[in-house]
C-alpha positions in Angstrom: 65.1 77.1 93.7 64.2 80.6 95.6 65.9 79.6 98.8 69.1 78.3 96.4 69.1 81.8 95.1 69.0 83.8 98.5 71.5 81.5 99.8 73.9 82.1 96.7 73.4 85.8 97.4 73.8 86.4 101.0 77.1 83.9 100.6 78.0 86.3 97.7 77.4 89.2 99.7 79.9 87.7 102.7 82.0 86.8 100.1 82.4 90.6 98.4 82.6 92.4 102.0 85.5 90.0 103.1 87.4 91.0 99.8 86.9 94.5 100.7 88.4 94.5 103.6 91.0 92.0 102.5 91.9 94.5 100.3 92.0 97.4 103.1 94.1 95.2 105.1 96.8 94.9 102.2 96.5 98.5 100.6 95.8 100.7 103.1 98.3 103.6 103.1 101.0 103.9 106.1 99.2 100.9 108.2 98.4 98.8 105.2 100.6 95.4 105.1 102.5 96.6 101.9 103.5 99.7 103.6 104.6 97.7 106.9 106.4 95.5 105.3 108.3 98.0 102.9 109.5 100.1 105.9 110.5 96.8 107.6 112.4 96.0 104.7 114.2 99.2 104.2 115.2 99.4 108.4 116.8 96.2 108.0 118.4 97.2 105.2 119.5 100.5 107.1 120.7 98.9 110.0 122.1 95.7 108.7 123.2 96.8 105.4 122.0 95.5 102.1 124.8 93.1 101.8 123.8 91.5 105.4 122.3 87.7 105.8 119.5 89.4 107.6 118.5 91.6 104.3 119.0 89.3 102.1 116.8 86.9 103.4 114.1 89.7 103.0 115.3 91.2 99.9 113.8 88.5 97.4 110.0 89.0 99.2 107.7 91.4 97.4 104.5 92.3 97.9 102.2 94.3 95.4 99.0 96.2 96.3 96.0 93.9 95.5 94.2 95.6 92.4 90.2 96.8 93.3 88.8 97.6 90.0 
């Protein structure tokens, strides 16, 4: 039952440390993926114009910062 429970918490602790920088992947300001993609978004959008095939394939994609509590 001991080795169960150190195996539950070092997976636990993998587990908690990948989220964390899951979440700094996503949310990071400027070179976060949201940001990225946002800026992608709007140069299409500037250089094709919003009624373009090119934005509107884009224009229906969202991505939200991933809450950390």
């Amino acid at each position: 039952m001991q080795d169960s429970n150190k195996t539950v918490s070092k997976t636990q602790a993998v587990w908690s440390t990948s989220r964390i920088e899951r979440n700094k992947f996503f949310n990071q300001p400027v070179t976060g993926y949201v940001d990225t993609f946002q800026s992608v978004k709007q140069a299409v959008k500037a250089i094709f114009g919003a009624n373009s095939p090119q934005y509107r394939q884009l224009a229906s994609l969202t991505f939200r910062r991933i809450d950390t509590r």
